[in-house]
C-alpha positions in Angstrom: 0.0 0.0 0.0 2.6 2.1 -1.0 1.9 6.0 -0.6 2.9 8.0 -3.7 1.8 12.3 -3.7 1.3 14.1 -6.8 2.3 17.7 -6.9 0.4 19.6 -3.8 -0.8 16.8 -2.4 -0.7 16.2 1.3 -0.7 12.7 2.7 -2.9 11.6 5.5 -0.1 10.7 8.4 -2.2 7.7 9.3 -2.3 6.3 6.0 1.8 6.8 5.8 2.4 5.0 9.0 -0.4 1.9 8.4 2.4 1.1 5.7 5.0 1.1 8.3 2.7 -2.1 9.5 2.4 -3.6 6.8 5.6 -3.3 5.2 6.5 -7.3 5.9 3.1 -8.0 3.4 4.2 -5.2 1.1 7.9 -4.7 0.1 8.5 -1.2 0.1 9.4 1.1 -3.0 12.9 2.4 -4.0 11.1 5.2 -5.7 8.7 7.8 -4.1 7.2 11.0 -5.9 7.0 13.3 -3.1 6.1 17.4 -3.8 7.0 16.8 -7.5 10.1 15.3 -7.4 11.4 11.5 -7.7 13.4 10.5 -4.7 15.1 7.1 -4.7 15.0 5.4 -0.8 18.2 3.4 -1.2 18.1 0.3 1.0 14.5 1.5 2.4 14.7 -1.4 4.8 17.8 -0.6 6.5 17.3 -0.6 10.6 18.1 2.8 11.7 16.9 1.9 14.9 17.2 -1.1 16.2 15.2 -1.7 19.5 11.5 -0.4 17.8 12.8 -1.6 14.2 12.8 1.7 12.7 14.1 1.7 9.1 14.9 4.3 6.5 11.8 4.1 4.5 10.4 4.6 8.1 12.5 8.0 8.7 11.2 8.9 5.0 7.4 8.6 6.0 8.0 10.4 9.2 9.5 13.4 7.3 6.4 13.3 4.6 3.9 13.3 7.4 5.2 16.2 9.6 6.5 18.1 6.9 4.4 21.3 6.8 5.9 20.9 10.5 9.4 20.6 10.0 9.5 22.8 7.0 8.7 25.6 9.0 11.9 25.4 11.3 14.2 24.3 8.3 12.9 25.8 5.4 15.0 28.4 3.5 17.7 28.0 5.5 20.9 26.2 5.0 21.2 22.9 7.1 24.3 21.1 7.7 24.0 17.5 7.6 24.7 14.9 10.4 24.7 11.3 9.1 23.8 7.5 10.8 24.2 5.7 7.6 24.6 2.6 9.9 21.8 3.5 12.6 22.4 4.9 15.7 24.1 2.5 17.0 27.1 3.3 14.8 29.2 5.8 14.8 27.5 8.9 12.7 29.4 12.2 11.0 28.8 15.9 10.1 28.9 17.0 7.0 28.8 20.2 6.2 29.2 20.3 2.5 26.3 19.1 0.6 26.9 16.2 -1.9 28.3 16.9 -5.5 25.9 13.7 -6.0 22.4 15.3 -6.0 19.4 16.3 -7.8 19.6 19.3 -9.3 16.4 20.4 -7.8 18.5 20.4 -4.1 18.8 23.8 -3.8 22.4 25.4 -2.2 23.5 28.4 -0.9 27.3 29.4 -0.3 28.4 30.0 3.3 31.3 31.6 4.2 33.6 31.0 7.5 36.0 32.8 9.7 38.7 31.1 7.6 38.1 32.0 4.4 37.0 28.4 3.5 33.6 28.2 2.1 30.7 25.5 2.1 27.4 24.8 -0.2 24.9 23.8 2.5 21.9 21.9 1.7 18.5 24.1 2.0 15.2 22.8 1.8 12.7 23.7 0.1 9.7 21.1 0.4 8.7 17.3 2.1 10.8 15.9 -1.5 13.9 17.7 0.1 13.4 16.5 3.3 12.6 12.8 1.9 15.9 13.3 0.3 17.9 14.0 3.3 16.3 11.2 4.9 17.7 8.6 2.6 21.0 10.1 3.7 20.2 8.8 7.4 20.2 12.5 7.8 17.7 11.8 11.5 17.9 15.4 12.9 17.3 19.1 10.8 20.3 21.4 12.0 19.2 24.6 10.3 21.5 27.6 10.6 18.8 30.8 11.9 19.5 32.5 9.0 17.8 33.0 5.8 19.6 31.6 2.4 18.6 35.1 0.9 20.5 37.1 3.9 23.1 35.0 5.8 24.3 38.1 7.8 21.0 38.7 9.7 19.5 35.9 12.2 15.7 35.9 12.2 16.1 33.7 15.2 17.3 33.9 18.6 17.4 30.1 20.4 17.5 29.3 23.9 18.8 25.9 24.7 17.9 25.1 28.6 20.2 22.3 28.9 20.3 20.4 32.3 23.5 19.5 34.2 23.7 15.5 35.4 21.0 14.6 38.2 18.4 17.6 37.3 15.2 16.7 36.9 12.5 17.2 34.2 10.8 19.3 36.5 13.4 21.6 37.2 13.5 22.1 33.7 10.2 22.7 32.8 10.5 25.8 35.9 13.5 27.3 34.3 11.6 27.4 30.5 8.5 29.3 32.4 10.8 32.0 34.2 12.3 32.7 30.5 8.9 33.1 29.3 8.3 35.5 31.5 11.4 37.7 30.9 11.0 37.1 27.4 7.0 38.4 27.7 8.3 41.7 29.3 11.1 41.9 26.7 8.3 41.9 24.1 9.6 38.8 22.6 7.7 35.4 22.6 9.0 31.9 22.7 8.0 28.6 21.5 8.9 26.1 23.4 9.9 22.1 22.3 11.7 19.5 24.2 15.0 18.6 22.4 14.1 15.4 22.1 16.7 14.4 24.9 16.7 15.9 28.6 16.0 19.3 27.7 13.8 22.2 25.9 14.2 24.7 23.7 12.9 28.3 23.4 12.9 29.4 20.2 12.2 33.3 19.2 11.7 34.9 16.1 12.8 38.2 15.9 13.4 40.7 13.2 16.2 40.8 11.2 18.2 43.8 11.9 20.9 42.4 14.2 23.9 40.6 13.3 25.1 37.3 15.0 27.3 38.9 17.6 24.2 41.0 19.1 22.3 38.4 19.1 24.5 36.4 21.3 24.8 39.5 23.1 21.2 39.5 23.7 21.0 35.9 24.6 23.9 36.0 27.2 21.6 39.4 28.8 18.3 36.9 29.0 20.7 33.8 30.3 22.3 35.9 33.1 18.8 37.6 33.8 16.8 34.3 34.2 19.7 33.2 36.3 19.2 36.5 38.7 15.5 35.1 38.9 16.2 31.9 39.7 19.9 31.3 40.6 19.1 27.9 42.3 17.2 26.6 39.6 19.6 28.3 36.8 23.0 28.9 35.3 24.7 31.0 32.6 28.5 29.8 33.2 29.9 28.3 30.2 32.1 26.4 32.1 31.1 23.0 32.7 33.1 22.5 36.4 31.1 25.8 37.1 27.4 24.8 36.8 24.5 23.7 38.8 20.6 23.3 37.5 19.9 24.1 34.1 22.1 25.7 31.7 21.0 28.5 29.5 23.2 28.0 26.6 23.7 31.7 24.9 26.8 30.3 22.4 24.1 28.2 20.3 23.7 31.7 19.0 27.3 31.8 17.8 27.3 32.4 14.3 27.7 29.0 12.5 25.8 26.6 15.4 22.8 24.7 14.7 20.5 23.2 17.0 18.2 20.5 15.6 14.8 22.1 14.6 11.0 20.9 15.3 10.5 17.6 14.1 14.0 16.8 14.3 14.7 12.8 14.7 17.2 12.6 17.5 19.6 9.4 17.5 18.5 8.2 20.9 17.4 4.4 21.0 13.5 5.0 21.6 13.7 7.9 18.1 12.7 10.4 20.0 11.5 13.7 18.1 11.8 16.9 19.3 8.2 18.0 20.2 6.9 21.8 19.2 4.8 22.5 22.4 1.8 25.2 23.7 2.9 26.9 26.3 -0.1 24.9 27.9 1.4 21.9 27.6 4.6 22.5 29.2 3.6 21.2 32.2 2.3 18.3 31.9 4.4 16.8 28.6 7.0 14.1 28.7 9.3 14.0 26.4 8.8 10.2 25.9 5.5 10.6 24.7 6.9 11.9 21.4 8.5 9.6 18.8 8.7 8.7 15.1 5.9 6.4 15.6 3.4 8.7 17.6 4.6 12.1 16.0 2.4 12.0 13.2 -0.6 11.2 14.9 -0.6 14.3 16.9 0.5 15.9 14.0 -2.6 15.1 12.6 -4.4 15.6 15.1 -3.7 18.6 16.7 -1.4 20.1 14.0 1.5 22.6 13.9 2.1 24.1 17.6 3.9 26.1 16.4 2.2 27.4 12.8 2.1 31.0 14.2 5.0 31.0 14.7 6.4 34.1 12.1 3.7 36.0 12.6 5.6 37.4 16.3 9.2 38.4 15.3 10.2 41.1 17.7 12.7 43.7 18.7 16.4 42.9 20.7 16.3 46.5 21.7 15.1 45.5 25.1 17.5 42.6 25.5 20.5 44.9 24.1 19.4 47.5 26.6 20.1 45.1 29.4 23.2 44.1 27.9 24.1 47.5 28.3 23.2 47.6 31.8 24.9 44.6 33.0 28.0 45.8 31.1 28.2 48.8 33.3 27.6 46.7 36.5 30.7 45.1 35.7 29.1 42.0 33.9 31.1 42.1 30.7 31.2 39.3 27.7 31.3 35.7 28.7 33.6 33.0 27.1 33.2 31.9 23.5 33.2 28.5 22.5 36.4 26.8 21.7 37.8 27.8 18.3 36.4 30.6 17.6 38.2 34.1 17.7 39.4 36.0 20.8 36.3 38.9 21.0 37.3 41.8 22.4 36.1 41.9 26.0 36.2 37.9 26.3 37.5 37.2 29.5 40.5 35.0 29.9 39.4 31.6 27.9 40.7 29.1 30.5 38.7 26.8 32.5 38.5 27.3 35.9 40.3 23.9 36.5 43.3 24.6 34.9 43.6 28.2 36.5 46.1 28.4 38.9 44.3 30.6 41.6 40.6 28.0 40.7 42.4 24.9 40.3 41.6 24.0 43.7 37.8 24.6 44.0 37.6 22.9 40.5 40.1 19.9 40.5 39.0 18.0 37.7 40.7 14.8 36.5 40.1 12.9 33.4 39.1 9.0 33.9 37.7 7.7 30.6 37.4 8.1 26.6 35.4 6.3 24.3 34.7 6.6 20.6 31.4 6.5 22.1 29.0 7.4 25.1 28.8 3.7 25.6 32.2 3.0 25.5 33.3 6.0 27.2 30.9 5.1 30.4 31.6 1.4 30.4 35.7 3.3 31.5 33.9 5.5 34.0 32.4 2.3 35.7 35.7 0.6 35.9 37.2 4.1 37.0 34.1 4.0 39.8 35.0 0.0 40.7 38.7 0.8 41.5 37.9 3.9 43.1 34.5 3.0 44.7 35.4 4.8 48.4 35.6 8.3 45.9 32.6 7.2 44.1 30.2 7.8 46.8 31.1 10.7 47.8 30.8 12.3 44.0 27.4 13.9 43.0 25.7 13.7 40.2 26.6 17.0 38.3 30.4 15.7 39.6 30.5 13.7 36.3 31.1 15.8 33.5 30.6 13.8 30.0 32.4 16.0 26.9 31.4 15.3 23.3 34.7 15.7 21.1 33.8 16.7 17.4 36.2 17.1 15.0 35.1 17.7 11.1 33.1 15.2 10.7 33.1 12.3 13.9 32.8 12.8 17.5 34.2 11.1 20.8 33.6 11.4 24.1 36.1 12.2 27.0 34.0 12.1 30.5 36.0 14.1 34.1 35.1 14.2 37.5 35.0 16.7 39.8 36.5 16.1 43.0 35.3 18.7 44.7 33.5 16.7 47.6 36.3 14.7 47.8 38.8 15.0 50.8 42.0 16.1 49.4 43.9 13.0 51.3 41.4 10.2 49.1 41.8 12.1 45.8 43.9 9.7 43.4 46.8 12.2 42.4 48.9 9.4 41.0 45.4 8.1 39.5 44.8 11.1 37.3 47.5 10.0 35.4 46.9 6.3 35.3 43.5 7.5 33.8 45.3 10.0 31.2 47.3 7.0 29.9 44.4 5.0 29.8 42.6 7.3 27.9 45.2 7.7 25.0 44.8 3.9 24.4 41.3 4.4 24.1 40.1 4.4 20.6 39.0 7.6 19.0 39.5 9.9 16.0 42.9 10.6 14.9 42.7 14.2 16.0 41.7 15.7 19.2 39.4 18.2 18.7 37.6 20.6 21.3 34.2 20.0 23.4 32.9 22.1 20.7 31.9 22.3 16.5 34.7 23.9 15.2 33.6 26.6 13.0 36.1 26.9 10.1 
């Protein structure tokens, strides 16, 4: 019962997914015509995921059933691609150039980095683009929040709420309604989603009259502010060793990070999604109630939370006014991501660990690697088995897990904090037992920061 649209024409999400069922009574296609365009699903029956059997063809049909959804995050804007051609369980990569291999109704656009280097970036343009990146094993949409017809000016200001080890989903969900509110009296309005993993996003439409370093600027001003409000249930210090509750992460508005969009397909072995949201909703929802196979449902049924979405872009003047204010009370820039250019006004770009006059509030040791978070937490438990005395006394947000990406893989190096650890039990000829373990560990040839390196 193969589902084939004709030029305009919508298909009922049921009706996609019903063939999801019956798939083992009726072989798939390798051809779909979806919005116009012929798009071959190589290998439609590869498991992508492998604990609810999710296959490509099944990643296809998801992406054809939400996609007046998911085209309104990633529409018109350039995407860079990151790739499970093996499933999840296998290692995945970024790419960042679109393939020379493509139909020549895959529309580019040229962006252009720090470096000089340059990259054509996929940008799609209807549910045959998005079908199309799904037979990449492309699971998540990492649009950049810019349009392709002015890559200077962000139309999008994104507030990732991301929760340090041991915080609840509750605490969470409190942090997201205190930035509503300071967004509200800012004039702005976000739309909130779960990320599809332990934490939610807020995202903002605003006009485009503000370059990528003020919007930063305005998203450190709303991170710091929400942490004012709520500074037990909040944080805005970039460094790891430094945090507690959740993290309001202004750097995903660095120019040149992504964060995957509505509808995005996260590799997480359920297939989670992550889940546009009514501020009604926030509440109550669970982020395990939303997955490939019960997406399109409520899509259907309920429909686009977010469809209003760019009718409420508003001003940064507010947010840039605060800016200003916390600059003259002595709150100046906050550290940049690894990689990217000294800004003026960055405070020192060291982590409070390896500052000498820190070092010993923040004494961080590195026990495990792993090519990946498998791997690299099957090391932590052997770290924990030869050092179980220490391991009770560590705390949850102790445990600090770092995803390594390099141009196109990632690896995972995990530390521990030993700050509740007596200074006589900490392993000082253990750290570097643990560093020498760690190189044997296999990972990609280079070692590249926590962080996307922009080029």
């Amino acid at each position: 019962m193969s589902q084939r649209a004709s030029p305009g024409e919508s298909i009922d999400p049921r009706l996609v997914f019903l063939e999801m069922a019956s798939r083992a009574a009726s072989p798939a296609p390798s051809i779909r015509t979806i919005a116009g365009h012929e798009v071959t699903i190589s290998n439609p029956d590869k498991i992508l995921f492998p604990k609810p059997k999710y296959t490509k063809l099944d990643l296809v049909n998801y992406y054809v059933a939400v996609a007046d959804g998911a085209l309104r995050g990633a529409c018109g804007r350039p995407n860079m691609l990151v790739r499970f051609p093996n499933g999840v369980a296998a290692p995945s990569f970024y790419q960042k150039r679109a393939p020379e291999a493509r139909p020549p109704w895959i529309e580019v656009v040229t962006l252009r980095f720090p470096s000089g280097r340059t990259a054509d970036e996929v940008v799609p343009r209807d549910a045959g683009s998005l079908a199309w990146l799904a037979n990449l094993a492309c699971l998540e949409l990492h649009p950049h929040p810019v349009r392709a017809d002015d890559l200077d000016h962000p139309d999008e200001l994104r507030v990732d709420l991301d929760p340090v080890p041991g915080i609840k989903w509750l605490q969470v969900r409190q942090v997201a309604q205190i930035a509503r509110t300071v967004l509200d009296e800012f004039g702005l309005v976000g739309w909130p989603k779960t990320s599809g993993s332990r934490g939610m996003h807020l995202f903002v439409r605003i006009e485009r009259r503000w370059g990528f370093d003020d919007v930063r600027r305005a998203a450190l001003a709303l991170a710091r502010e929400i942490e004012r409000r709520a500074p037990d249930l909040a944080t805005s210090k970039w460094w790891k060793e430094e945090r507690q509750g959740v993290f309001v992460d202004y750097n995903q508005n660095a120019k040149d990070r992504t964060v995957a969009s509505a509808y995005s397909v996260r590799p997480v072995p359920d297939a989670r999604v992550s889940a546009p949201l009514s501020w009604e909703e926030v509440d109550a929802a669970d982020p395990a109630d939303f997955t490939l196979g019960t997406m399109p449902g409520r899509f259907a049924d309920v429909g686009d939370r977010h469809a209003e979405i760019d009718r409420h872009a508003g001003s940064l003047d507010g947010l840039l006014e605060l800016s200003e204010r916390q600059e003259r009370q002595g709150q100046g820039d906050a550290p940049w991501p690894p990689h990217y250019r000294k800004q003026p006004g960055e405070p020192p770009r060291v982590q409070p660990s390896k500052a000498r006059a820190r070092a010993e509030k923040y004494p961080l040791i590195e026990v495990s690697q792993g090519k990946d978070k498998k791997e690299a937490l099957a090391g932590l438990a052997k770290w924990k088995k030869r050092h179980s005395r220490i391991a009770k006394l560590l705390e949850p947000a102790d445990v600090l897990m770092d995803q390594m990406r390099g141009r196109s893989s990632a690896w995972y190096r995990i530390r521990i904090n030993l700050q509740h650890v007596p200074e006589k039990l900490r392993p000082a000829a253990g750290a570097a037992r643990a560093a020498r373990a760690a190189r044997a560990a296999p990972r990609a040839p280079r070692r590249p920061s926590p962080a996307r390196k922009p080029e």
